[in-house]
C-alpha positions as CSV (number, residue, x, y, z in Angstrom):
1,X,4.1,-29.2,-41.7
2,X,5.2,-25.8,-42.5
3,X,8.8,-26.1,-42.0
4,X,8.6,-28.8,-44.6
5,X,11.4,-26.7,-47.6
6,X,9.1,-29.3,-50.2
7,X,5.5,-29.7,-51.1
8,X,6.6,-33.5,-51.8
9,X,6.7,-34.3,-47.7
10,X,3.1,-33.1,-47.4
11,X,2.1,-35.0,-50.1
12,X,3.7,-37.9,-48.9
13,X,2.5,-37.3,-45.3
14,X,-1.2,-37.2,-46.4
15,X,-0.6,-40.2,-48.8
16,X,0.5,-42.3,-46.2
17,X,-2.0,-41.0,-43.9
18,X,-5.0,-41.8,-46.2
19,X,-3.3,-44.8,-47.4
20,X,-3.4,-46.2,-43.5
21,X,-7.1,-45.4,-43.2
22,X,-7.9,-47.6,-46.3
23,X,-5.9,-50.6,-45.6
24,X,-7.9,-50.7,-42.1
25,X,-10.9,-50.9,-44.0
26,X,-9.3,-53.7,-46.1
27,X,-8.6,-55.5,-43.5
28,X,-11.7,-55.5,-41.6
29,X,-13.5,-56.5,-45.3
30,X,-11.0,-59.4,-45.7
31,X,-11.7,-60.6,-42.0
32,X,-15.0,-60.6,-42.4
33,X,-15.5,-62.9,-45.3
34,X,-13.0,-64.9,-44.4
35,X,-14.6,-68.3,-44.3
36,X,-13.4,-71.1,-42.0
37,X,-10.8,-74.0,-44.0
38,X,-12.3,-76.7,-42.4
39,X,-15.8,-78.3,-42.0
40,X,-15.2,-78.2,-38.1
41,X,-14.5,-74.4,-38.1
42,X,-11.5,-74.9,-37.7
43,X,-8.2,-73.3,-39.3
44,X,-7.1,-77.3,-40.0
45,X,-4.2,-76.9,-37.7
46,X,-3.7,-79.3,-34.9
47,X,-1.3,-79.5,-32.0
48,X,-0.6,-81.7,-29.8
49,X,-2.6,-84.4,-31.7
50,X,-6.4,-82.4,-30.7
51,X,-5.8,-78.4,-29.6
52,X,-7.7,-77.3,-32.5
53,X,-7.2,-73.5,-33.9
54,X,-10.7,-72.0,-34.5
55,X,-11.8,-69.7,-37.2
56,X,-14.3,-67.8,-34.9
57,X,-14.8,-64.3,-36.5
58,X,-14.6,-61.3,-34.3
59,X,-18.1,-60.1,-32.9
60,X,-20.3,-57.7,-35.6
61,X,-20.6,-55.2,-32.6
62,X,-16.4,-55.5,-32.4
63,X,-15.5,-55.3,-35.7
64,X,-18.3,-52.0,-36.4
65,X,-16.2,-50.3,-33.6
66,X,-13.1,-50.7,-35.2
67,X,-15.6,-49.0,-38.8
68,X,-16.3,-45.9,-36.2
69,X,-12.7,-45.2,-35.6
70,X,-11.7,-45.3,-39.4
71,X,-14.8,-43.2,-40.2
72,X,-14.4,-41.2,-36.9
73,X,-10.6,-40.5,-38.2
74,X,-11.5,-39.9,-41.7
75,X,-14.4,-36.8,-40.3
76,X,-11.3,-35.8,-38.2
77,X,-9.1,-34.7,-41.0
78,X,-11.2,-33.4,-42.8
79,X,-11.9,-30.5,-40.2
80,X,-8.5,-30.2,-38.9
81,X,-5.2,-30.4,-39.9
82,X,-3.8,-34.2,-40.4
83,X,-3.4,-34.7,-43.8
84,X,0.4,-33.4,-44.7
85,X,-0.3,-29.6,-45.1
86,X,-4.0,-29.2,-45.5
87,X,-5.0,-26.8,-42.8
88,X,-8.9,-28.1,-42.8
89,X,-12.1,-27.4,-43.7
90,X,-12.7,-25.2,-39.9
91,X,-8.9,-23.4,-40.6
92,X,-8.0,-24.1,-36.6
93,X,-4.6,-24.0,-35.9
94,X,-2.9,-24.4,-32.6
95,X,-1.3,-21.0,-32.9
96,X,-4.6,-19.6,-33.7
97,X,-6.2,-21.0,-30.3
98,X,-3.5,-19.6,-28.7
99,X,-4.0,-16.3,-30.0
100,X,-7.5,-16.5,-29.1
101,X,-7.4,-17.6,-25.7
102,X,-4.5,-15.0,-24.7
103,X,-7.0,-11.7,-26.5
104,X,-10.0,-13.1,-24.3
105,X,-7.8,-13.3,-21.0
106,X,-6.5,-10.4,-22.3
107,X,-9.8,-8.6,-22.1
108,X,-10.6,-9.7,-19.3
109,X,-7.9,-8.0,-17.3
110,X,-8.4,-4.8,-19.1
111,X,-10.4,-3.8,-16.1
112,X,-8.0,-5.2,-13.6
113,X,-5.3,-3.1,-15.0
114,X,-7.5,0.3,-16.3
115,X,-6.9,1.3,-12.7
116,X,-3.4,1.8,-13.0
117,X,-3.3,3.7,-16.3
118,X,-1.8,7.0,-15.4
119,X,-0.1,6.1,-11.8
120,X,3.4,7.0,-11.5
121,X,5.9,4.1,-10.3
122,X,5.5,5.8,-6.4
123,X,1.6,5.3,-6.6
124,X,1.9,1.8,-7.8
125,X,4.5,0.6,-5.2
126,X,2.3,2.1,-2.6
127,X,-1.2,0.3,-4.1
128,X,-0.4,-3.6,-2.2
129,X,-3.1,-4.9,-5.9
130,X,-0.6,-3.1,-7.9
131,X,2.0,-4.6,-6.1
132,X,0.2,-7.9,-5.3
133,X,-0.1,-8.2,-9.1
134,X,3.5,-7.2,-9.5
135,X,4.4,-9.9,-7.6
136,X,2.9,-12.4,-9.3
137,X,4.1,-11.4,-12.7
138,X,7.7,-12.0,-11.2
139,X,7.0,-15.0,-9.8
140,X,5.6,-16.0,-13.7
141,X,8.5,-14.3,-15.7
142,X,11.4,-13.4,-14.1
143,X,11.6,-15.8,-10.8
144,X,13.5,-18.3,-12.8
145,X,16.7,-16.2,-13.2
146,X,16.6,-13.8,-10.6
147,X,15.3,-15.9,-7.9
148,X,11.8,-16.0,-5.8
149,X,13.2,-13.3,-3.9
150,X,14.8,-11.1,-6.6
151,X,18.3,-11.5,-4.7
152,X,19.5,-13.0,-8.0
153,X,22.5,-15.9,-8.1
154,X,25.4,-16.4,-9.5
155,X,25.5,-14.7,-13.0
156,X,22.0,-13.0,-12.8
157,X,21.8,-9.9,-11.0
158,X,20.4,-9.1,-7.5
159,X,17.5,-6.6,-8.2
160,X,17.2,-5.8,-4.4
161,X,20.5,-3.9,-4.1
162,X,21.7,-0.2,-5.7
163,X,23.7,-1.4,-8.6
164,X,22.4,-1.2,-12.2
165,X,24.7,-1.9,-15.1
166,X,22.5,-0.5,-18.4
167,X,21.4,2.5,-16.2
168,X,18.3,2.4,-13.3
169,X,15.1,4.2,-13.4
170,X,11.4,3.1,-14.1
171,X,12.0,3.6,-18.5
172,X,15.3,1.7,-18.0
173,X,13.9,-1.1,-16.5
174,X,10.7,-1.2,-18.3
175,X,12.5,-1.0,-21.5
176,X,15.0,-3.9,-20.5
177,X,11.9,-5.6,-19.8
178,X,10.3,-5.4,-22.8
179,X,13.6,-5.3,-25.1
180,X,15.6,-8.0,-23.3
181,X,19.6,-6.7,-22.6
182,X,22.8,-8.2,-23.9
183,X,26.1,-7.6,-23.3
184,X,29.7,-8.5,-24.5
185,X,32.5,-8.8,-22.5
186,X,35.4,-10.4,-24.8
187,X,38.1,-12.5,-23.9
188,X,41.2,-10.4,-23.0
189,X,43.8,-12.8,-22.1
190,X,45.8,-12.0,-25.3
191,X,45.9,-8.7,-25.1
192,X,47.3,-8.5,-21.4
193,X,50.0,-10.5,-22.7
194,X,49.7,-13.8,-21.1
195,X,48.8,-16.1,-18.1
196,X,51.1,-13.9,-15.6
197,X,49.9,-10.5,-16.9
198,X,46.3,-11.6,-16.8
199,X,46.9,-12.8,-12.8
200,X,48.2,-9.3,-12.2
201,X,45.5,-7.8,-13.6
202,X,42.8,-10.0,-11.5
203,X,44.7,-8.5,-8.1
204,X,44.5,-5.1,-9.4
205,X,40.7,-5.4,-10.2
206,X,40.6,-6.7,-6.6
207,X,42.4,-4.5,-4.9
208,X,40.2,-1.5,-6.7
209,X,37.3,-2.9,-4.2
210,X,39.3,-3.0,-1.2
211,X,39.6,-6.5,-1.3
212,X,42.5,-9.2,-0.3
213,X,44.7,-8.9,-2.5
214,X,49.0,-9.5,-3.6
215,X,49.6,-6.0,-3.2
216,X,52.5,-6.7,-5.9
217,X,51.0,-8.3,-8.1
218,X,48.5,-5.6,-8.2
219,X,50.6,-2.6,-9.2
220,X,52.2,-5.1,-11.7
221,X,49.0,-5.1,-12.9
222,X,47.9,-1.2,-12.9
223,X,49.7,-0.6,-16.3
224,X,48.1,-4.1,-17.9
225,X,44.7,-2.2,-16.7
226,X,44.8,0.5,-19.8
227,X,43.5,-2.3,-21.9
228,X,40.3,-2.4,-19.7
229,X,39.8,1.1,-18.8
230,X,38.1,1.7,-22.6
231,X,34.9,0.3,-20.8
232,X,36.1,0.1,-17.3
233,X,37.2,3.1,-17.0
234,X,40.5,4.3,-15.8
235,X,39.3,4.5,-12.1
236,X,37.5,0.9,-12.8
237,X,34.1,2.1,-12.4
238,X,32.7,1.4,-15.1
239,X,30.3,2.8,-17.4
240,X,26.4,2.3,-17.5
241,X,26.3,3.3,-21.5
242,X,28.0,-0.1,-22.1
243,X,27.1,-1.9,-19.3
244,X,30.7,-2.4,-18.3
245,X,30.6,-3.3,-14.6
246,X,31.6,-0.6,-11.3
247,X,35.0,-3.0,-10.4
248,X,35.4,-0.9,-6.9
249,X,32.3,-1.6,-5.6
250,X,32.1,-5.4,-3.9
251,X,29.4,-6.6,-6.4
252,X,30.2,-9.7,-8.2
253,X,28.3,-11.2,-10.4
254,X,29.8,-13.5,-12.1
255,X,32.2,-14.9,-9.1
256,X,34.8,-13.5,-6.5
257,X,38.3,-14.4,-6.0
258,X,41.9,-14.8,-8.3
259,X,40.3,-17.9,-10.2
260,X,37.3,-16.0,-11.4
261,X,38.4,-12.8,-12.2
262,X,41.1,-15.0,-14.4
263,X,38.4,-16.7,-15.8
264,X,36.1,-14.1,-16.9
265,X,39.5,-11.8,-18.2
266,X,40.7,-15.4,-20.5
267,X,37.4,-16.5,-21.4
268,X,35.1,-13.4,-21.8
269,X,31.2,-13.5,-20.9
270,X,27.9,-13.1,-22.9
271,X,25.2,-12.5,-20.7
272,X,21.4,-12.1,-22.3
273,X,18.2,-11.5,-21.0
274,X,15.4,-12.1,-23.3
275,X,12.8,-10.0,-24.1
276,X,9.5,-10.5,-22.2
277,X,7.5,-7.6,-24.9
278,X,5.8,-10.8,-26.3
279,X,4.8,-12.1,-23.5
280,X,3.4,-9.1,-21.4
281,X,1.2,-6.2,-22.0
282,X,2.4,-2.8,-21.6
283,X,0.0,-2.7,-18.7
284,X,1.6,-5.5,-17.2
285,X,5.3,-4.4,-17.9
286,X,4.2,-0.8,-16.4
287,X,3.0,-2.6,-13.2
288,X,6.3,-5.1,-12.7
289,X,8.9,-2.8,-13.7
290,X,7.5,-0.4,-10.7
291,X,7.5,-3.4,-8.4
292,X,11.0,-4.5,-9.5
293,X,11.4,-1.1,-8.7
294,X,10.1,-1.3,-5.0
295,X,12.0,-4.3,-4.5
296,X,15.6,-2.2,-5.1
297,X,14.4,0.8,-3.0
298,X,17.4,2.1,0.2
299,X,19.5,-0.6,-0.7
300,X,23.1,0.5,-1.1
301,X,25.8,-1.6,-3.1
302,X,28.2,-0.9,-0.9
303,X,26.3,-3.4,1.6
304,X,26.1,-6.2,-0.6
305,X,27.6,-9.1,-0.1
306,X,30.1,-10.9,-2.9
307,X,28.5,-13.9,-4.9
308,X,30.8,-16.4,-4.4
């Protein structure tokens, strides 16, 4: 009830509520007093010249059932919530609970993690709890995007090869953790000039990796590049400071190929990665970001193959 912008809702939430409650109490105190219409105890209506409809009242056990819910319901709100905003008389919250639950499990890892306070990223990826742990916390938080086996998919990045687009290192990662990331990329289709520009363009970016390319369309394209190189860079590889992407490496994240690359330069991209600092303990950050870490260790971008 607290997104409610007017007291009135609550008020008519708790009235209708309350009102509810009493008209089941009505009801049963109508029902049972109601006394048969005929001497035969019978409601007087016949069918089918002698089916007869009774006027047998329900049993007293049944009908001091339905008393218990009422009064049952009535003891209900007023302990908890129920009755528009009233919080009730024992305060509990669902939020609250929450909170409680997550400090006692909380507390009681405390001495699970204690003994990695102090390790440096090396002595954790070499402690198989650490990285057991680790493990486990990916699987929970990050598996989703980045896949079981940290090799990423198609627009989330492989964390098992060399290339890093913020920067790399254990406070990089950690902090990208913690902080989430976003990053802009925006459309650029205008400013190339148009659809035969932009295709010119998307050979030149391939051809900076080596790639197949139209080796004409390409150096068509090398001038149309200057609008890119202010976060490309002129030689196209990129710049970690603003996340722009290394184009002459064979990484491709978001899609290889003419079609893509078009795509991406007419369209734009907005990739975000939320922040997990609510979620995780600094402990628990400390000890995934070194086996995130363990997972990208010896492996070279140059070896990776293109998403497709």
């Amino acid at each position: 009830m607290s997104d409610f912008v007017s007291s009135g809702w609550s008020l008519y939430v708790a009235g209708l509520t309350v009102g509810s409650l009493i008209f089941c109490l009505v009801v049963l105190i109508v029902a049972s007093k109601r006394k048969p219409m005929a001497s035969d105890n019978s409601t007087g209506h016949v069918w089918d010249e002698d089916l007869k409809e009774m006027n047998n009242p329900l049993p007293r056990w049944w009908m001091w059932l339905f008393v218990i819910t009422v009064v049952f319901a009535a003891l209900y709100l007023f302990f908890y919530p129920g009755l528009g905003s009233r919080q009730g008389s024992l305060n509990w919250s669902s939020s609250g609970q929450l909170t409680t639950e997550t400090d006692k499990h909380l507390a009681s890892m405390k001495a699970v993690y204690a003994r990695f306070d102090g390790k440096s990223p090396a002595d954790l990826a070499a402690d198989p709890v650490a990285m057991g742990i680790g493990e486990r916390l990916f699987l929970n938080n990050c598996a989703a995007c980045h896949g079981s086996d940290a090799r990423g998919s198609k627009g989330f990045p492989d964390l098992t090869d060399a290339d890093w687009l913020g920067g790399s290192g254990h406070e990089y990662i950690g902090k990208v953790i913690m902080e989430g990331r976003q990053v802009v990329m925006p459309p650029m289709g205008a400013a190339l000039g148009g659809a035969d520009e932009v295709r010119h363009v998307a050979h030149y970016v391939m051809s900076l990796s080596g790639s197949a390319h139209d080796s004409v369309a390409a150096n068509l394209g090398k001038a149309k590049f200057g609008a890119c190189a202010a976060c490309h860079g002129a030689d196209g590889k990129g710049n970690q400071a603003l996340g722009a992407p290394n184009l002459t490496d064979k990484v491709w994240l978001h899609g290889f190929g003419e079609a893509a690359i078009v795509k991406i330069i007419n369209e734009g991209k907005t990739n975000v990665m939320p922040p997990q600092g609510r979620l995780l303990t600094a402990q628990q950050v400390q000890v995934l970001t070194a086996y995130v870490l363990s997972r990208s260790a010896g492996k070279p971008a140059d070896k990776v193959a293109a998403i497709q």
